[in-house]
MIMI-84119 format. One record per residue (C-alpha): residue number from 1; residue in one letter; x, y, z. Coordinates in steps of 0.1 Angstrom, whole numbers, always signed. Each point is the difference from the previous one (the first is absolute). Last residue first. Layout:
N
   num   residu       X       Y       Z
   NUM        A       X       Y       Z
...
END
This chain:
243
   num   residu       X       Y       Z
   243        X    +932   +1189   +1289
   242        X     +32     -24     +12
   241        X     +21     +30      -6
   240        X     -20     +26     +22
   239        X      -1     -26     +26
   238        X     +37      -1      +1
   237        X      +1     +38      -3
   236        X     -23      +5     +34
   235        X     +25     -29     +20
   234        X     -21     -32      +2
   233        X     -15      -5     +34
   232        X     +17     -26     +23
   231        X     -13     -32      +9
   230        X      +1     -18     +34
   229        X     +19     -27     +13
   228        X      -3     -27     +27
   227        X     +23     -28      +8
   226        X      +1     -23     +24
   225        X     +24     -25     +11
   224        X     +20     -33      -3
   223        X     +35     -11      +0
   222        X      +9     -36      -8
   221        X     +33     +15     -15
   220        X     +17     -29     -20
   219        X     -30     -20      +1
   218        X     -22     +32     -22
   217        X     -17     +31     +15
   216        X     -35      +1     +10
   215        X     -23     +31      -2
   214        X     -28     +15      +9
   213        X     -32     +22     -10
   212        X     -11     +37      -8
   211        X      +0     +17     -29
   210        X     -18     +34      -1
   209        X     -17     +27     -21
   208        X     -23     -22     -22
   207        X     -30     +11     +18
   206        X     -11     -29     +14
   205        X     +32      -9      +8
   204        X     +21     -22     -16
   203        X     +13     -37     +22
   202        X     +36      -7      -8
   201        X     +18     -36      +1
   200        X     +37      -2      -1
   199        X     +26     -28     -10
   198        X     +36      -2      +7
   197        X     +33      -5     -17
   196        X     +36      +2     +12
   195        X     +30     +27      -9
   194        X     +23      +3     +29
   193        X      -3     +15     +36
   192        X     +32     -12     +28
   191        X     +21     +29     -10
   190        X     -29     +26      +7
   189        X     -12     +20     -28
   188        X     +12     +34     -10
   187        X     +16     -12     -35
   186        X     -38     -12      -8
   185        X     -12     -39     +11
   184        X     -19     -17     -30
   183        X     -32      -8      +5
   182        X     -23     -21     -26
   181        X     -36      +0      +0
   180        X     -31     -25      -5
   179        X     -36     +16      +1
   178        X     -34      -2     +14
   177        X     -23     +33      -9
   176        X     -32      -5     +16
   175        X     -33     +18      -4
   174        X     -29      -5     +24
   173        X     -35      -6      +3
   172        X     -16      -8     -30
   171        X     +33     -20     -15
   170        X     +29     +14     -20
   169        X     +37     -17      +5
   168        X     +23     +24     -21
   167        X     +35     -26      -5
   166        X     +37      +2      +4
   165        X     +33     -16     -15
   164        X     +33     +10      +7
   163        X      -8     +31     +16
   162        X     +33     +24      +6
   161        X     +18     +12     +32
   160        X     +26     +22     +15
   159        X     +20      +2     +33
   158        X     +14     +21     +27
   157        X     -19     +30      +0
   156        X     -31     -14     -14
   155        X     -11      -3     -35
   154        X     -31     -24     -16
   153        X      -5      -7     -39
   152        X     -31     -13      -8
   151        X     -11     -16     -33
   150        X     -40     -12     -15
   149        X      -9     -12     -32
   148        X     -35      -5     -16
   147        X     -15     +33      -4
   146        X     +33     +22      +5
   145        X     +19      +5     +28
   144        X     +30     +18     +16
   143        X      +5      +6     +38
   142        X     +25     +18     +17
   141        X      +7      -6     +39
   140        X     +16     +18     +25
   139        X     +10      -8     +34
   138        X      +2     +15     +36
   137        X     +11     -25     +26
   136        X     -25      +1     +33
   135        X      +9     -10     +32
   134        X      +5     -30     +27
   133        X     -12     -25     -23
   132        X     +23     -25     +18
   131        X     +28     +13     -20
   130        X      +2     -29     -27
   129        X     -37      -2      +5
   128        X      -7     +29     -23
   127        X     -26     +29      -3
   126        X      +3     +18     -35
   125        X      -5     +34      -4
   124        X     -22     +20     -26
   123        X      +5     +17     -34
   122        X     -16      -5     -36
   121        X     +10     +10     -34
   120        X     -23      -7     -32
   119        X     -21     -27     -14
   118        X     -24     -13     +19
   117        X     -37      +2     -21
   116        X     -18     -28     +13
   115        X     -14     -28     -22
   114        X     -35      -4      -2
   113        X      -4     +11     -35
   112        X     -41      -3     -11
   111        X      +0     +32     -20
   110        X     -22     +22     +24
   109        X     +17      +9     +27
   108        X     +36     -13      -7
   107        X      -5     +10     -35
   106        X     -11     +36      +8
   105        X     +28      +0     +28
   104        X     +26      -1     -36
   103        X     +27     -28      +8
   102        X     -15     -30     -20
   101        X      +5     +21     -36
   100        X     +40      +5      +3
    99        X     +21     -31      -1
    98        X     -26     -34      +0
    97        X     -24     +19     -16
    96        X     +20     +12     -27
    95        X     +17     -34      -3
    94        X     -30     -15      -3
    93        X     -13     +19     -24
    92        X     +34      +0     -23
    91        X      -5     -38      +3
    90        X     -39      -2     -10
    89        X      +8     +21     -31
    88        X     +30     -23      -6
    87        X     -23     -30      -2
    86        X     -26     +15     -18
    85        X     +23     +13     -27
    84        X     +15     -31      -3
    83        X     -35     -21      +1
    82        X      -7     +22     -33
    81        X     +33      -7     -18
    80        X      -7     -40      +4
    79        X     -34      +1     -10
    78        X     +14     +17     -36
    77        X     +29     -31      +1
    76        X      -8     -24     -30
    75        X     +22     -18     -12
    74        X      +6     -19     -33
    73        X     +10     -35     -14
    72        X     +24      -8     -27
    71        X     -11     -34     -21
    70        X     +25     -27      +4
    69        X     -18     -27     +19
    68        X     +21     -26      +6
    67        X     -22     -34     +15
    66        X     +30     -22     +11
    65        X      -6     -39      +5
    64        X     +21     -19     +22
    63        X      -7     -37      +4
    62        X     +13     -15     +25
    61        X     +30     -29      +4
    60        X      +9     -32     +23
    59        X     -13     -28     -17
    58        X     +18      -1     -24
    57        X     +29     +25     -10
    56        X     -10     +36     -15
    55        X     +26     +13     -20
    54        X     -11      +6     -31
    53        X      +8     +40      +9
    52        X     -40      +7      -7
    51        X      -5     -33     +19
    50        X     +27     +11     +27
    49        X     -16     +33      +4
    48        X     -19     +20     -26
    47        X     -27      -6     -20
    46        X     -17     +23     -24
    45        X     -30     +26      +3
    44        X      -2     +35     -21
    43        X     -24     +25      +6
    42        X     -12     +33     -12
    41        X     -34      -2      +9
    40        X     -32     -13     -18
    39        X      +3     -33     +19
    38        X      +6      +9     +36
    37        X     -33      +4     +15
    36        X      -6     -34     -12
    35        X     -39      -9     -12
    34        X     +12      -5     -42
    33        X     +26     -27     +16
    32        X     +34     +11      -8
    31        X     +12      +2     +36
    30        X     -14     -36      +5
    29        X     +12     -15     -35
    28        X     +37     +10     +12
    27        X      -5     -12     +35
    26        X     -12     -37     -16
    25        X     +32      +5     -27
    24        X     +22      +2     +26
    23        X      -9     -31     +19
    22        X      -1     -17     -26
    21        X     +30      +9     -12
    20        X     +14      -9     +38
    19        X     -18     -36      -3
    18        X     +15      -6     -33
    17        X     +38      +7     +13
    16        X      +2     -24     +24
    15        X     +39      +1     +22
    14        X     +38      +7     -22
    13        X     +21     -30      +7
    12        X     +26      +3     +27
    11        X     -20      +2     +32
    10        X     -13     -36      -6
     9        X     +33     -15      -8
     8        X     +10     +18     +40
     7        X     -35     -14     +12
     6        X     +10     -33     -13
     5        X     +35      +2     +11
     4        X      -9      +2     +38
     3        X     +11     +29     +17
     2        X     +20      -6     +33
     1        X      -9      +5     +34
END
């Protein structure tokens, strides 16, 4: 659709000038008023755009009025320096707790920490459905954990394991440890094992000596079992160390 030549004559010649000084001049009076927040600061206010260009066309222009204020400003950041030091006060706390001050039995008595103390080596077998559970495999297991994180590490004589993801389930009358695992077959392992994944869900004992619970392998084995492991006193110098 073509332009008609009016609108192209009417494009060509500059737009209303009185009504933009008017404009102007109105904002101007406002910021100056005695009442404006603005007046006794360093300010200075002209036009800019196509009516500070003389450009404006009719019809079809705004009026842009800029408010400069040229004084410098200052900070103030005393609160800031204080919320800091709180902040990384909090953070070296937590990460005290989270490494070293949940462990003591004086804070699992009387401190309010729930979660088990695991860490160390544990032994046991492993009942399987890939041999018709006709015996029992010896394994190994380490364990290490802090207050929120959680990783096992599992060793048999033909293959090796490591937690992917787990979780501490803590209820009134039980305490579960559900976790995902890799396997990866060792040099010993039958031709027909290779690397899969597997989930495993552990039941503590009262006492925190024992794990006890099944197993299920991923697709690519759809083997299933139990497993049941027991921890191992700490050597006399490894306890010494941790004192």
């Amino acid at each position: 659709m073509a332009i008609p030549e009016s609108q192209l004559e009417t494009w060509c010649n500059q737009g209303a000038t009185v009504t933009s000084s008017a404009a102007y001049t109105s904002i101007k009076a406002a910021l100056g008023d005695p009442k404006s927040k603005v007046r006794d600061l360093n300010t200075e206010i002209y036009l800019q755009g196509s009516y500070g260009n003389t450009t404006n066309i009719y019809a079809d222009s705004d009026v842009d009025v800029v408010v400069q204020f040229n004084s410098v400003y200052s900070w103030d950041v005393s609160s800031l320096a204080r919320r800091s030091s709180t902040m990384g006060f909090y953070s070296a706390y937590y990460e005290l707790s989270k490494h070293v001050l949940w462990r003591p039995p004086i804070m699992q008595k009387w401190g309010g920490v729930k979660v088990p103390v695991l860490i160390g080596s544990w032994k046991g077998h492993v009942i399987t459905s890939f041999d018709e559970a006709k015996g029992k495999h010896p394994v190994e297991a380490t364990i290490v954990q802090n207050w929120t994180e959680i990783q096992i590490s599992m060793k048999s004589a033909y293959s090796k394991s490591h937690s992917i993801v787990g979780s501490i389930l803590i209820s009134e009358d039980e305490t579960v440890i559900d976790y995902e695992y890799k396997n990866e077959p060792l040099a010993t392992a039958i031709g027909t094992m290779h690397a899969h994944r597997g989930t495993a869900s552990l039941v503590l004992s009262a006492g925190g000596h024992t794990l006890s619970g099944d197993y299920y392998s991923g697709r690519d084995r759809q083997n299933f079992g139990s497993l049941h492991l027991e921890k191992q006193k700490a050597p006399d110098s490894a306890r010494t160390k941790q004192k």
